[in-house]
C-alpha positions as CSV (number, residue, x, y, z in Angstrom):
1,X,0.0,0.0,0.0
2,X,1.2,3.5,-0.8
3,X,1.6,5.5,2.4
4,X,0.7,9.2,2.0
5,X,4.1,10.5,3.7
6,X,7.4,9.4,4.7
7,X,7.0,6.9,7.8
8,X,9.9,4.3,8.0
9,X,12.9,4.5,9.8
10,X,15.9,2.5,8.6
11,X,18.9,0.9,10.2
12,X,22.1,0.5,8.6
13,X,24.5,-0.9,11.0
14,X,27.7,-0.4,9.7
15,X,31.4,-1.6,11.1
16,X,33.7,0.6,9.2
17,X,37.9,0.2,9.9
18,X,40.3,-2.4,9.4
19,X,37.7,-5.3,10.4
20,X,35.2,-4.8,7.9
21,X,34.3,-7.2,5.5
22,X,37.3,-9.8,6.0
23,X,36.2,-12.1,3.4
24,X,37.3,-9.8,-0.1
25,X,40.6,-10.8,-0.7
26,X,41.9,-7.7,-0.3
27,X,44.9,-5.1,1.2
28,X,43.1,-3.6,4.7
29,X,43.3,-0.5,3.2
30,X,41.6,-1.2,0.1
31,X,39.6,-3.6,1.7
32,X,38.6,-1.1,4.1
33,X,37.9,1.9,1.3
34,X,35.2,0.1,-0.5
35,X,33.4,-1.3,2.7
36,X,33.2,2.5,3.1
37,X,32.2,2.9,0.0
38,X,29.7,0.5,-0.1
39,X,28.2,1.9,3.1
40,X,27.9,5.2,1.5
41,X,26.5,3.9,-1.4
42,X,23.8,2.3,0.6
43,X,22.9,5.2,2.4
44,X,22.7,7.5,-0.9
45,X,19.7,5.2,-1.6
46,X,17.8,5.2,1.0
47,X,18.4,8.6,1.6
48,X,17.0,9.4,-1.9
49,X,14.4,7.2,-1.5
50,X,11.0,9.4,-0.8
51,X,9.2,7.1,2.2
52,X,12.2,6.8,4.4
53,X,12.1,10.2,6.9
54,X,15.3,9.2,8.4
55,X,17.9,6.9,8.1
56,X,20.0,5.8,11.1
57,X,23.7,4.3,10.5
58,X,24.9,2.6,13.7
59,X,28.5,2.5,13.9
60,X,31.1,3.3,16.5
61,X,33.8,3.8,13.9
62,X,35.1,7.9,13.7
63,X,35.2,7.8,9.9
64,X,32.0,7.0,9.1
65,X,30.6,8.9,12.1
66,X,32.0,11.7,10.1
67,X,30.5,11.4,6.8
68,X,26.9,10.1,8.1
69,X,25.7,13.8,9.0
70,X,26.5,15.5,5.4
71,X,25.5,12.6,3.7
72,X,21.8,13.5,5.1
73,X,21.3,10.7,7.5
74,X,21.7,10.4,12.0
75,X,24.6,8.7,13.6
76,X,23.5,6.1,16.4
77,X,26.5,5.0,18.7
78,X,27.1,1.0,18.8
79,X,27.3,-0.4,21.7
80,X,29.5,-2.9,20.5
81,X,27.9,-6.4,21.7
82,X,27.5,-7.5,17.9
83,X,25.0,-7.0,14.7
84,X,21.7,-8.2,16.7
85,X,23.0,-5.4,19.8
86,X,23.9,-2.5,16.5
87,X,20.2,-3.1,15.2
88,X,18.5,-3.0,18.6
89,X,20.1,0.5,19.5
90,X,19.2,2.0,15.8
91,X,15.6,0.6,16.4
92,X,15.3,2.2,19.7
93,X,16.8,5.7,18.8
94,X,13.9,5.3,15.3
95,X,10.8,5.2,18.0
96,X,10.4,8.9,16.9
97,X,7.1,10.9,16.1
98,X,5.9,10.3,12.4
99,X,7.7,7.1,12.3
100,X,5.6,4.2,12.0
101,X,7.4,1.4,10.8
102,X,11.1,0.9,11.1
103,X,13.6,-1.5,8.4
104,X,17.1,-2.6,8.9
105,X,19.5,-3.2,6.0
106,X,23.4,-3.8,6.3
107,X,25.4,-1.6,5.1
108,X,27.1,-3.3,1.7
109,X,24.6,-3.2,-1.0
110,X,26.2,-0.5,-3.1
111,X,23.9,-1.6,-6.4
112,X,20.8,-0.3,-3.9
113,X,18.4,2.2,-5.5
114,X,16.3,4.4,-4.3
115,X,13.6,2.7,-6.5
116,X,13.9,-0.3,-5.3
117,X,13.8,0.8,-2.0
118,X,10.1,2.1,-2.5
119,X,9.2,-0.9,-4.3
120,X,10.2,-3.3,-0.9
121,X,9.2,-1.2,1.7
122,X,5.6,-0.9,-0.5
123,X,5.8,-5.2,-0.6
124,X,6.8,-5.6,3.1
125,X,4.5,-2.8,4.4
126,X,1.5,-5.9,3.8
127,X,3.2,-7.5,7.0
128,X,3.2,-6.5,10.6
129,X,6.6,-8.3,10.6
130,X,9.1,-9.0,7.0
131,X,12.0,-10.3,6.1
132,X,13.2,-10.4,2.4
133,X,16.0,-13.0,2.0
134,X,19.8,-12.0,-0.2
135,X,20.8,-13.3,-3.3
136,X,22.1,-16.4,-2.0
137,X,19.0,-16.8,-0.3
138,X,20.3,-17.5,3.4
139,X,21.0,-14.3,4.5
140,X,18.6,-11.1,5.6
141,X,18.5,-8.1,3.0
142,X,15.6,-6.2,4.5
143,X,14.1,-7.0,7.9
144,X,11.2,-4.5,8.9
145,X,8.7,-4.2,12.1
146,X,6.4,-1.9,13.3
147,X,7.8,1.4,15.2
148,X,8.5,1.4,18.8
149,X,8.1,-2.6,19.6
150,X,11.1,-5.2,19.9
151,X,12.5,-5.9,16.9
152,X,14.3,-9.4,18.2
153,X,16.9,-10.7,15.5
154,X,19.4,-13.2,14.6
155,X,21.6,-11.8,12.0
156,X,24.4,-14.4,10.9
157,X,24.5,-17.4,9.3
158,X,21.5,-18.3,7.9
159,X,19.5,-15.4,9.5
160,X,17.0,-15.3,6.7
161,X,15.3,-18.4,8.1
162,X,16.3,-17.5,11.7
163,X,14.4,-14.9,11.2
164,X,11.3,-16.9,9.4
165,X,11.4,-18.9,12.6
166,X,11.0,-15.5,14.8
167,X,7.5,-14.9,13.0
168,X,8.9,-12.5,10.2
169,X,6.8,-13.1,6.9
170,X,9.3,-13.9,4.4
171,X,8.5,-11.7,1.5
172,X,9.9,-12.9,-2.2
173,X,11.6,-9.7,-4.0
174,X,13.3,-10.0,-7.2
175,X,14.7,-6.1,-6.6
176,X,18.6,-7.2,-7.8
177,X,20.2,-4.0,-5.7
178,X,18.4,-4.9,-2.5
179,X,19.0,-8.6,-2.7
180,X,23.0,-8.6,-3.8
181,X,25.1,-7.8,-0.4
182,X,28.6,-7.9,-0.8
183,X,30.7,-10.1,0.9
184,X,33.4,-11.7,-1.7
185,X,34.6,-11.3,-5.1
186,X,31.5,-13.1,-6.9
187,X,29.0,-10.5,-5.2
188,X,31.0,-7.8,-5.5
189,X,31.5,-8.7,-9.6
190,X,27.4,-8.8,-9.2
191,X,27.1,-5.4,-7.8
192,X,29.6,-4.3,-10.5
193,X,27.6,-5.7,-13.4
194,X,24.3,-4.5,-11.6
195,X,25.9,-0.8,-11.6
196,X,27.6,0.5,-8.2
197,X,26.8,3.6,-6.9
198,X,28.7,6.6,-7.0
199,X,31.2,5.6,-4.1
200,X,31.6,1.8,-5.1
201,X,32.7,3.0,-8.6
202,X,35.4,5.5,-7.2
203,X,36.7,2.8,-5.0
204,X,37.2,0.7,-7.7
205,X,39.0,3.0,-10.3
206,X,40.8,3.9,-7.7
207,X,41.9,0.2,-7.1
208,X,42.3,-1.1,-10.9
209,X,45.4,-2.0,-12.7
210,X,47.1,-0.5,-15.2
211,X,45.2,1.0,-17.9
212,X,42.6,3.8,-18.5
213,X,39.5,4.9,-17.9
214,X,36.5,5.3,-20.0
215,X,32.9,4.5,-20.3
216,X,30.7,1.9,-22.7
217,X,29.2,4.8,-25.1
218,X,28.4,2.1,-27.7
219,X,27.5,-2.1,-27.8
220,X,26.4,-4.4,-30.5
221,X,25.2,-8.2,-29.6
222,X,28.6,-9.5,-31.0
223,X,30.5,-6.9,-28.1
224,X,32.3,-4.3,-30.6
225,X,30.9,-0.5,-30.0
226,X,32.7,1.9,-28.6
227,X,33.9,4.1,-25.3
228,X,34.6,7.1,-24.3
229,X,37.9,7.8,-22.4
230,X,37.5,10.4,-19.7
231,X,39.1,13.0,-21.6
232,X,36.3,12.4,-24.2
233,X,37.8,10.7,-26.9
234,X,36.2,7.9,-28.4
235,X,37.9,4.6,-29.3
236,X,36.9,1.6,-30.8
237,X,35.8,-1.7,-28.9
238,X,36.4,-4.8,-31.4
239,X,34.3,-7.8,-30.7
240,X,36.9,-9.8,-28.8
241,X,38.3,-6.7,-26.3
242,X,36.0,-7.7,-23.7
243,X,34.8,-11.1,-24.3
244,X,38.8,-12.2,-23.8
245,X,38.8,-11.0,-20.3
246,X,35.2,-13.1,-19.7
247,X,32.7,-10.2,-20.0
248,X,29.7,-10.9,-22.2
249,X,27.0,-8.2,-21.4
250,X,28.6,-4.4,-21.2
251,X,25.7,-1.8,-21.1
252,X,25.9,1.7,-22.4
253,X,27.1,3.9,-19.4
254,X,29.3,1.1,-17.7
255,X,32.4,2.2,-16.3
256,X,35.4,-0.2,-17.0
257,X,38.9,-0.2,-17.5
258,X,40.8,-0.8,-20.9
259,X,43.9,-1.0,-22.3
260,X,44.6,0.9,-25.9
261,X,46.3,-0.6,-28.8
262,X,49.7,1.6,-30.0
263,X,47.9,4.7,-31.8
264,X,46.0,4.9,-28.6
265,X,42.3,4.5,-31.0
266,X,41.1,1.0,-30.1
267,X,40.8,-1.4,-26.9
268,X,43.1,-4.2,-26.8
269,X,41.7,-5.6,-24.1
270,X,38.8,-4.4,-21.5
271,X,38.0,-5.2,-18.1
272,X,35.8,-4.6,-14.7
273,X,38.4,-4.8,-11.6
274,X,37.5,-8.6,-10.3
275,X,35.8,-10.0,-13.2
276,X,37.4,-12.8,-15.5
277,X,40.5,-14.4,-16.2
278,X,43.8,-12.7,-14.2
279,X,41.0,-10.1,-12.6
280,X,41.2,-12.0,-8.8
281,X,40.0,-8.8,-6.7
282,X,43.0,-7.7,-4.5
């Protein structure tokens, strides 16, 4: 059902610092950069999207502390006695007037749109009680419950069903941006082919190797077309540039990386940091 004006309250616990998101095989630094990133990216959406009043980011990490306020949503302090402890104290500091209904997503879905944050929170608002399951299918993407009641969770392993078995309805979604959380290399190649935000993109050019730039300007079904280096020229994509390195559907817009042959007017070779052969995420 369409509610008349914004009424949730979300939660976005997020760690932030060295021991974020351990299992991208990555430098801490780097590893570190795009967890930010994909907290940011996560925000932005919900942020943008037009149900949500306010959106609380539960962290006790200085960083993001400092970015949360300009980026439009309210720091809640964690307590630090783990996820189920972060979500409690966002839920609790949500019980505010005009906020009727309160969700809790993690902080790493970087392909999140605001879109697709209307379209779930206008699915889940059918239940007193939701949880939408991730791609995988085992872990929570979106757990809601009504404003100012307990929410009681089991985030972890297999916290989708934990939470089924707690009397959340489980509510089917086929929203891509909600459902892919990053954890490891295969989701985050997801969320890269889904289209990252802002953030997540940075991050990444940031981390690539050697090579330019540029954007997918045009694609034909066989992969030639052609991109646009961020100085504006335009060079030429041949069918096999980006089908070598094991990509097979580029979109117009698509940010990647590529390689130029000598006269510097067509792609030898292009490639999304992490995706196919000799692209292990590091």
């Amino acid at each position: 059902m369409d509610e008349p004006e914004p009424s949730w309250a979300v939660v976005v616990p997020v760690k932030g610092g060295p021991l974020a998101k351990t299992r991208l095989d990555l430098p801490v630094g780097l590893r570190a950069a795009l967890a930010d990133a994909f907290a940011r990216d996560t925000v932005a959406a919900l942020v943008a999207a037009p149900s949500v009043r306010e959106v609380l980011v539960v962290t006790s990490d200085h960083d993001v502390a400092a970015w949360v306020p300009p980026a439009g949503a309210r720091v809640v302090a964690d307590p630090g006695d783990g996820l189920d402890a972060a979500v409690a104290a966002g839920a609790r500091a949500a019980a505010v007037p005009g906020v009727r209904r309160v969700g809790v997503v993690l902080g790493d879905h970087p392909a999140l749109r605001a879109d697709e944050v209307e379209d779930a929170l206008r699915a889940v608002a059918r239940h007193e009680r939701a949880v939408v399951a991730d791609a995988d299918g085992t872990g929570t993407a979106l757990l809601t419950a009504p404003a100012g009641t307990p929410f009681g969770t089991a985030f972890g392993p297999g916290s989708a069903a934990a939470h089924a078995s707690l009397g959340y309805a489980v509510v089917p979604l086929t929203t891509p941006g909600l459902r892919v959380d990053v954890d490891d290399a295969a989701s985050l190649a997801t969320a890269t082919l889904l289209g990252a935000g802002a953030a997540t993109r940075a991050a990444l050019e940031r981390a690539s190797l050697p090579g330019v730039q540029a954007t997918i300007h045009r694609i034909e079904d066989d992969g030639s077309g052609a991109a646009l280096l961020d100085d504006g020229l335009e060079v030429v994509l041949p069918p096999g540039a980006a089908t070598t390195s094991g990509l097979r559907h580029l979109r117009v817009g698509q940010r990647v990386s590529i390689e130029l042959d000598d006269a510097g007017r067509a792609a030898t070779r292009v490639w999304i940091v992490g995706i196919g052969p000799g692209e292990t995420i590091r």
